[in-house]
Residue frames as a rotation matrix with the C-alpha (Angstrom) as fourth column:
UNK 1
0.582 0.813 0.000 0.00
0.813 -0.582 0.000 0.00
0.000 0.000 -1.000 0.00
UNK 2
-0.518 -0.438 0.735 1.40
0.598 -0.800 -0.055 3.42
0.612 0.411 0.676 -1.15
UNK 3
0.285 0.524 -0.803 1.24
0.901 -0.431 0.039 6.16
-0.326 -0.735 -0.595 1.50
UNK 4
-0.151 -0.352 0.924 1.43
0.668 -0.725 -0.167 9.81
0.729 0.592 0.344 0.82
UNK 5
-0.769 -0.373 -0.519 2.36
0.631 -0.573 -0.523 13.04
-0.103 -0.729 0.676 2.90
UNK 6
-0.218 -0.672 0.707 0.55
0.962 -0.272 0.039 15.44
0.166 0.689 0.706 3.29
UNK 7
-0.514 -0.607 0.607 -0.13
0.784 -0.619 0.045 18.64
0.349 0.499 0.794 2.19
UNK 8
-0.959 0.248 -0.136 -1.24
-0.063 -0.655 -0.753 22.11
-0.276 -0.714 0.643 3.11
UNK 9
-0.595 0.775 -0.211 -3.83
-0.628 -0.285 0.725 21.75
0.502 0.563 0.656 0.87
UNK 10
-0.209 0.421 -0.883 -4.99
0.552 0.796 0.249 18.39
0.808 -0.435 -0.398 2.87
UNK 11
-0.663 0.102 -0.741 -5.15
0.707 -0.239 -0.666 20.53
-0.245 -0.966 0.086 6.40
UNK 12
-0.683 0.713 -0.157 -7.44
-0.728 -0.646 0.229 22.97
0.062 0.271 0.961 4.44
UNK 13
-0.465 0.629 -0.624 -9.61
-0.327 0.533 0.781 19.99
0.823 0.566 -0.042 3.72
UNK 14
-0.798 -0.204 -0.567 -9.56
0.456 0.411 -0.789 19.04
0.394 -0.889 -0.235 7.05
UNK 15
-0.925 -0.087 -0.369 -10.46
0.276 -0.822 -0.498 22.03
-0.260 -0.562 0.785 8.25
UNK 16
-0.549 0.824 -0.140 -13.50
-0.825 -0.508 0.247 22.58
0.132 0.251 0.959 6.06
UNK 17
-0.384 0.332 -0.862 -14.31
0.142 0.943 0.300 19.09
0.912 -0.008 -0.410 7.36
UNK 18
-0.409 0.190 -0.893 -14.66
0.877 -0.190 -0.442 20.29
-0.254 -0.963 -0.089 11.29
UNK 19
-0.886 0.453 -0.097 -16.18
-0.346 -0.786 -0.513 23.64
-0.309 -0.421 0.853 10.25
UNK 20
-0.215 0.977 0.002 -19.35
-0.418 -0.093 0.904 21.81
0.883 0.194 0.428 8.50
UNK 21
-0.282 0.259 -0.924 -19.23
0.691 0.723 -0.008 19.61
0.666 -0.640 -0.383 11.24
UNK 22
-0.929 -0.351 -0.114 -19.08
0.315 -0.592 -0.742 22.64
0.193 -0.726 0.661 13.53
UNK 23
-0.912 0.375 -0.167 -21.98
-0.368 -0.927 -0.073 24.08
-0.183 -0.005 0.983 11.96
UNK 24
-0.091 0.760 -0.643 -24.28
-0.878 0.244 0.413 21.47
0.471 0.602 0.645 11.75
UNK 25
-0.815 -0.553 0.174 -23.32
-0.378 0.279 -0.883 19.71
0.440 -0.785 -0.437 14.77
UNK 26
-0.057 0.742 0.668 -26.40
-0.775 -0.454 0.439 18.75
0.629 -0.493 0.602 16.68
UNK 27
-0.755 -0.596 0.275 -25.37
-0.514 0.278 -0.811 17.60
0.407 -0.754 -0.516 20.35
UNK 28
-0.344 0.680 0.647 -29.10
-0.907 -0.062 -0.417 16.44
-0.243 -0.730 0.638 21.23
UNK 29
0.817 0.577 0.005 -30.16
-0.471 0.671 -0.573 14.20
-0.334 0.465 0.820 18.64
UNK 30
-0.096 -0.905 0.413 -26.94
-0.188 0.424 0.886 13.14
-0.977 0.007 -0.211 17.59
UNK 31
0.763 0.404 0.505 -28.13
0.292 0.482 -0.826 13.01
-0.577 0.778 0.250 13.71
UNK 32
0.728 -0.646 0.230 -25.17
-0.228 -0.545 -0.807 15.28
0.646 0.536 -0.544 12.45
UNK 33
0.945 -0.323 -0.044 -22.23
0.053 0.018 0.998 13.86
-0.322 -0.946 0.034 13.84
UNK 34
-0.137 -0.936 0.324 -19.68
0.507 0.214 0.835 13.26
-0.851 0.279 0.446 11.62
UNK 35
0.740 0.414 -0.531 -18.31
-0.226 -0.590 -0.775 15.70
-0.634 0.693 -0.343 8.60
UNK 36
0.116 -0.902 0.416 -16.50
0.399 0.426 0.812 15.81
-0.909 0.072 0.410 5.65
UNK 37
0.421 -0.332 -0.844 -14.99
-0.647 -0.762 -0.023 17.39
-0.636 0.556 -0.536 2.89
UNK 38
0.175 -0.591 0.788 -13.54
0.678 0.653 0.339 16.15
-0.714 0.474 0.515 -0.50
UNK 39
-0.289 -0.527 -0.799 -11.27
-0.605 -0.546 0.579 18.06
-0.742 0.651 -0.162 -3.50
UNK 40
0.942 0.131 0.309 -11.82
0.170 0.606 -0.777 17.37
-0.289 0.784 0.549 -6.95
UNK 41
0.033 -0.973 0.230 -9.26
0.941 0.108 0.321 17.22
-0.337 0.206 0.919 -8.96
UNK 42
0.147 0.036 0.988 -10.17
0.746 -0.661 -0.087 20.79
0.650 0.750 -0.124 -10.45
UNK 43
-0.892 -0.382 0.241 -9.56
0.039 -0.597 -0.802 22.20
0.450 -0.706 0.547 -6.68
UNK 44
0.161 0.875 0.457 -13.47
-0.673 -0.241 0.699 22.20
0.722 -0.420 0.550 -5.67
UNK 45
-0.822 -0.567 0.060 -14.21
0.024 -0.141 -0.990 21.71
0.570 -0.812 0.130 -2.64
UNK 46
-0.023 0.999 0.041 -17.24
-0.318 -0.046 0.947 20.20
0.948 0.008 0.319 -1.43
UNK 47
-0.841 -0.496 0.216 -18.42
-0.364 0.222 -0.905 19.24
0.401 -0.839 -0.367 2.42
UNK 48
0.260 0.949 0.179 -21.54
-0.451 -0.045 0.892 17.82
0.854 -0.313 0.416 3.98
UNK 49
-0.547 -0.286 0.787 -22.22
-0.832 0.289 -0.474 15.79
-0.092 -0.914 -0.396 7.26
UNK 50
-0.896 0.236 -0.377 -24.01
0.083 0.921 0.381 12.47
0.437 0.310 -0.844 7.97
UNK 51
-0.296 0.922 0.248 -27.31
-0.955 -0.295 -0.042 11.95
0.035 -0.249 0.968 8.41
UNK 52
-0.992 0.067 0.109 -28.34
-0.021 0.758 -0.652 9.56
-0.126 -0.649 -0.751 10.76
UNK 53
-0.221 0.954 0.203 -31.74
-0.937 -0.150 -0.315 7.63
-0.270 -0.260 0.927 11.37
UNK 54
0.356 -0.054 0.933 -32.94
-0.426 0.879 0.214 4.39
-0.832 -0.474 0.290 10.79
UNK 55
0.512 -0.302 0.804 -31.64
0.850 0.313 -0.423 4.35
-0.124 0.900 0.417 6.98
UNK 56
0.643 -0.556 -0.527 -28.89
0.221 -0.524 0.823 6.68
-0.733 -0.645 -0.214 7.66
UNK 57
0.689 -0.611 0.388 -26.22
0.620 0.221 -0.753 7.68
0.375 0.760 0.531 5.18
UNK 58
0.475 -0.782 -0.403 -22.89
0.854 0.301 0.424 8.33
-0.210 -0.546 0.811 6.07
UNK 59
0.434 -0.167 -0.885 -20.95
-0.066 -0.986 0.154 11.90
-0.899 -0.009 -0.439 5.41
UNK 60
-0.340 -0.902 0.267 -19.00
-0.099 0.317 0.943 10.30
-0.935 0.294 -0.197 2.84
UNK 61
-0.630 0.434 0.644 -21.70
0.769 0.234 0.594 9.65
0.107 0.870 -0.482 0.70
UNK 62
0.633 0.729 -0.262 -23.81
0.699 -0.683 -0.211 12.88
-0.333 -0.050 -0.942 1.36
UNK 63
0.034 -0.801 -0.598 -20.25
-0.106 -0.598 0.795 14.79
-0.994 0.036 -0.106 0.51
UNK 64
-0.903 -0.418 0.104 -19.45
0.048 0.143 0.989 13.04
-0.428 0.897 -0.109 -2.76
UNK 65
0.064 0.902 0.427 -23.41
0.990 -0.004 -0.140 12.93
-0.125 0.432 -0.893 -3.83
UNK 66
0.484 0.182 -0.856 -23.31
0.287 -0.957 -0.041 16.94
-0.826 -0.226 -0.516 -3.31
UNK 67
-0.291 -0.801 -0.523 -20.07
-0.531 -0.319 0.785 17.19
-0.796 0.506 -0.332 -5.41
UNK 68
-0.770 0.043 0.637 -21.71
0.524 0.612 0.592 14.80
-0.364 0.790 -0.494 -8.42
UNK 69
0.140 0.922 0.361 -24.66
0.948 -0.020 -0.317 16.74
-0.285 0.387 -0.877 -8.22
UNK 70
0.325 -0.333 -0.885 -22.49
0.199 -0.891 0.408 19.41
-0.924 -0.309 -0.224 -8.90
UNK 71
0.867 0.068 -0.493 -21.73
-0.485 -0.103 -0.868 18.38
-0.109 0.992 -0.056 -12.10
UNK 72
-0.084 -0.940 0.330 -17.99
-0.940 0.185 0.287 16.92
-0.330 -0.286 -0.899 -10.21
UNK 73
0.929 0.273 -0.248 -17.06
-0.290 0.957 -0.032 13.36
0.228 0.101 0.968 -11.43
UNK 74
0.304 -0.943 -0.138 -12.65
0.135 0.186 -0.973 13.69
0.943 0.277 0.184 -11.44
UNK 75
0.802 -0.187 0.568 -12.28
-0.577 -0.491 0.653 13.74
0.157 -0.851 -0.501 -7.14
UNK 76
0.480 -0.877 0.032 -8.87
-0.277 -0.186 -0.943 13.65
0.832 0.444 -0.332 -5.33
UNK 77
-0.828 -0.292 -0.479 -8.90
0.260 0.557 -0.789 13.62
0.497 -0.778 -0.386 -2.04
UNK 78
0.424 0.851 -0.310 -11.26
-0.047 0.363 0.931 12.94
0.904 -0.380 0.194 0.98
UNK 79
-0.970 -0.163 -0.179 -11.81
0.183 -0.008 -0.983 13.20
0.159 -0.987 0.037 5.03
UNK 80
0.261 0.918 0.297 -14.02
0.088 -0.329 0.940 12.63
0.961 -0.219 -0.167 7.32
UNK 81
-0.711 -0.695 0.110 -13.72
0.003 -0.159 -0.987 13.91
0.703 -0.701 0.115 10.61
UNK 82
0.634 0.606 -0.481 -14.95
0.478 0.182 0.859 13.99
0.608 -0.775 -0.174 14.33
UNK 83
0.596 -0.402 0.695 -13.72
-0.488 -0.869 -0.083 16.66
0.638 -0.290 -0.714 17.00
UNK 84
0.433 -0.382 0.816 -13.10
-0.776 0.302 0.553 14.09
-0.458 -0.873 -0.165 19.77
UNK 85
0.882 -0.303 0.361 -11.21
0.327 0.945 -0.007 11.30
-0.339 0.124 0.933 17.49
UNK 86
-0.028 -0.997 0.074 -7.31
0.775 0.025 0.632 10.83
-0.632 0.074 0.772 16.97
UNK 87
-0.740 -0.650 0.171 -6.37
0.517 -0.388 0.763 13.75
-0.430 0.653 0.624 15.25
UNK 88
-0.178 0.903 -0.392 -10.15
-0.558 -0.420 -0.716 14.92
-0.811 0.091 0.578 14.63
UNK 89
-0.342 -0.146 -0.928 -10.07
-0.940 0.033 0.341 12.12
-0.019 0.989 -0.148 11.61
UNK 90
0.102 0.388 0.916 -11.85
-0.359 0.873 -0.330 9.02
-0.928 -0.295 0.229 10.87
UNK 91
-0.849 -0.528 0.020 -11.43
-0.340 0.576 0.743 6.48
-0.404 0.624 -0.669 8.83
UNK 92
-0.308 0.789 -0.531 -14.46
-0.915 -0.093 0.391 5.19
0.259 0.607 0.751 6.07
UNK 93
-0.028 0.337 0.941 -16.57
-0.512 0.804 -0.303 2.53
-0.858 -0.491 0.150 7.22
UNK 94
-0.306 0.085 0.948 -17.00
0.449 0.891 0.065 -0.83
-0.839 0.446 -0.311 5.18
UNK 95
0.227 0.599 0.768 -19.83
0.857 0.251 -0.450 0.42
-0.463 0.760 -0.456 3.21
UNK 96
0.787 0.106 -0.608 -18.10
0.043 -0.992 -0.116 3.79
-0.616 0.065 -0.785 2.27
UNK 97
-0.488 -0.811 -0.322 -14.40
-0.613 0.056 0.788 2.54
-0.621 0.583 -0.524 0.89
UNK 98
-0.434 0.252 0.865 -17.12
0.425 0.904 -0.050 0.37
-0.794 0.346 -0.499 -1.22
UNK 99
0.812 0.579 -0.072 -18.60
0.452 -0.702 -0.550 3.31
-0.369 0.414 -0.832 -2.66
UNK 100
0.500 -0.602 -0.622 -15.40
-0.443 -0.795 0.413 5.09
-0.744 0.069 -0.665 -2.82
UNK 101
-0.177 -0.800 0.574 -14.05
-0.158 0.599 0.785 2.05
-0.971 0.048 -0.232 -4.81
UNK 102
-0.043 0.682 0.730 -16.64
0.880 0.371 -0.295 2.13
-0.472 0.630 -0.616 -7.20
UNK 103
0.795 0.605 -0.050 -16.42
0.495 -0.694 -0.523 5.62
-0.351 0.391 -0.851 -8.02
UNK 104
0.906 -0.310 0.287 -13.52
-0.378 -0.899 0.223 6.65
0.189 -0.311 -0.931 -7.51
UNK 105
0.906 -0.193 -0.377 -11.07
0.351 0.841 0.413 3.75
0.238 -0.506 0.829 -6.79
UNK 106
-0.433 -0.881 -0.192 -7.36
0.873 -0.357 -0.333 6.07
0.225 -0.312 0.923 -6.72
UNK 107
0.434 0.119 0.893 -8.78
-0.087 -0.981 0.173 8.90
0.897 -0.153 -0.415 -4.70
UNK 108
-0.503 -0.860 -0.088 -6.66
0.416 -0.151 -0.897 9.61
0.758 -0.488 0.433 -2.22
UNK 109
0.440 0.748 -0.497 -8.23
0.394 0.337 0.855 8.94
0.807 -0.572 -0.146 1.43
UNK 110
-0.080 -0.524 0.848 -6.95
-0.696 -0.580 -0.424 11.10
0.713 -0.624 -0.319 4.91
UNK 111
0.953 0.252 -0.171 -6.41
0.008 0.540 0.841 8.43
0.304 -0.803 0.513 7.67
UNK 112
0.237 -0.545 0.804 -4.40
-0.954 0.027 0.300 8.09
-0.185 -0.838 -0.513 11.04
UNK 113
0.356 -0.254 -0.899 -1.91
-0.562 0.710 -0.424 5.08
0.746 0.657 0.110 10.56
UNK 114
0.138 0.013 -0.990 -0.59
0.634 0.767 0.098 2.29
0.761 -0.641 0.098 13.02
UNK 115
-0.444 -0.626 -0.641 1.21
0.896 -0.312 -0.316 5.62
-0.002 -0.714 0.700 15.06
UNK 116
0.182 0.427 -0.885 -1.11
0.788 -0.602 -0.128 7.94
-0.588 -0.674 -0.447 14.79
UNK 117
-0.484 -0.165 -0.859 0.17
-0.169 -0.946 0.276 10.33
-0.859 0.279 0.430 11.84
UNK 118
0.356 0.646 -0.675 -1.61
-0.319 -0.595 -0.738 11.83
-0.878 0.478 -0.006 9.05
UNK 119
-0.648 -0.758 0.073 -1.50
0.060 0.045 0.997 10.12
-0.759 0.650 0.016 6.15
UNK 120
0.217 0.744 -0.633 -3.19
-0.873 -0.142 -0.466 9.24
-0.436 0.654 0.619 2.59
UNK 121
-0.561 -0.454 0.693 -3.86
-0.035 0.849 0.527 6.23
-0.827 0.271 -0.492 0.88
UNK 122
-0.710 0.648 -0.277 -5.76
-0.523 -0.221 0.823 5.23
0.472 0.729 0.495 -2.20
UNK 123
0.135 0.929 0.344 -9.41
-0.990 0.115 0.078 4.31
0.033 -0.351 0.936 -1.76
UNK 124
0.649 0.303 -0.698 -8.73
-0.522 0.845 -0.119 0.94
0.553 0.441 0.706 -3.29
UNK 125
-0.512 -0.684 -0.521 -5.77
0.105 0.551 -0.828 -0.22
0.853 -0.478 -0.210 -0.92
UNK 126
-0.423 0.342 0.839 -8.81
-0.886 0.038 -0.462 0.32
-0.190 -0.939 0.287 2.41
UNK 127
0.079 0.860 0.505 -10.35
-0.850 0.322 -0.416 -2.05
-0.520 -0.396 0.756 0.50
UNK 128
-0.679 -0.734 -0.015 -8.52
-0.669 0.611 0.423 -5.29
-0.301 0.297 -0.906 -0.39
UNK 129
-0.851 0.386 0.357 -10.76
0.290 0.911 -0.293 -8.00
-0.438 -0.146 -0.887 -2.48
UNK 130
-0.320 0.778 -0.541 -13.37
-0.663 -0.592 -0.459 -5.12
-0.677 0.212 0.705 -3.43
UNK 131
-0.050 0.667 0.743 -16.60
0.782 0.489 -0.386 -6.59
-0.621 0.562 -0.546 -5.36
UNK 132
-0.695 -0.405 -0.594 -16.43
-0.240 -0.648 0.723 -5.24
-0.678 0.645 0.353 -8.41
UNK 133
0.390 0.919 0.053 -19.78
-0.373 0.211 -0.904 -4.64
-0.842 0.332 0.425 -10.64
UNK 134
-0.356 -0.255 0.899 -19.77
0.463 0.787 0.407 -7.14
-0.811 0.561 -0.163 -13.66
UNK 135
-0.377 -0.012 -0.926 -20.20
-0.615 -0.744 0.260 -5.72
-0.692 0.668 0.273 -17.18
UNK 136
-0.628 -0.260 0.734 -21.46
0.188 0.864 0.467 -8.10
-0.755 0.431 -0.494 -19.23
């Protein structure tokens, strides 16, 4: 698996990860807990949060759904984040590096590594084995 430093441009991303979260936070109900933020490759810069309930969907996919319905299809990198986790960063659940793989398989993913620093991988190295849709 190829890891990659990085950049300022990644701590922006961050960042506009924890401010939707910031703003859209909502400490009672807990439906808005996690945000995130992905770059296309043209520099946009999209963010949403998750949205919880009993058929829930994850930030990851309310982020990149925003940025497609934007007209975005070429995306680069990706973070989701939480205030109170390592580094304010989380890592994509199951059913998210499945999506990402499918769309997207070499976008380039923010996640905390065996020690704790900041790295990037591609989508497709969270998910070893990935089901892949048949063409036939």
């Amino acid at each position: 698996m190829e890891r990659y430093e990085l950049s300022g441009g990644d701590r922006e991303l961050i960042g506009a990860a924890l401010k939707v979260l910031k703003e859209n936070f909502d400490d009672g109900v807990y439906n808005h807990t996690v945000g995130c933020a992905v770059r296309c490759k043209n520099g946009n810069i999209y963010s949403g949060v998750n949205c919880d309930g009993i058929h829930g969907s994850c930030a990851e996919y309310i982020t990149v759904g925003i940025a497609i319905s934007a007209g975005e299809r070429e995306f680069d990198t990706i973070v989701a984040v939480h205030e109170k986790h390592l580094n304010c960063v989380i890592p994509p659940c199951g059913n998210c590096r499945q999506m990402l793989f499918e769309y997207c398989p070499d976008i380039k993913v923010i996640v905390n590594d065996e020690s704790g620093k900041l790295i990037k991988v591609k989508a497709r190295d969270l998910l070893p084995f990935a089901w892949e849709p048949v063409i036939c």
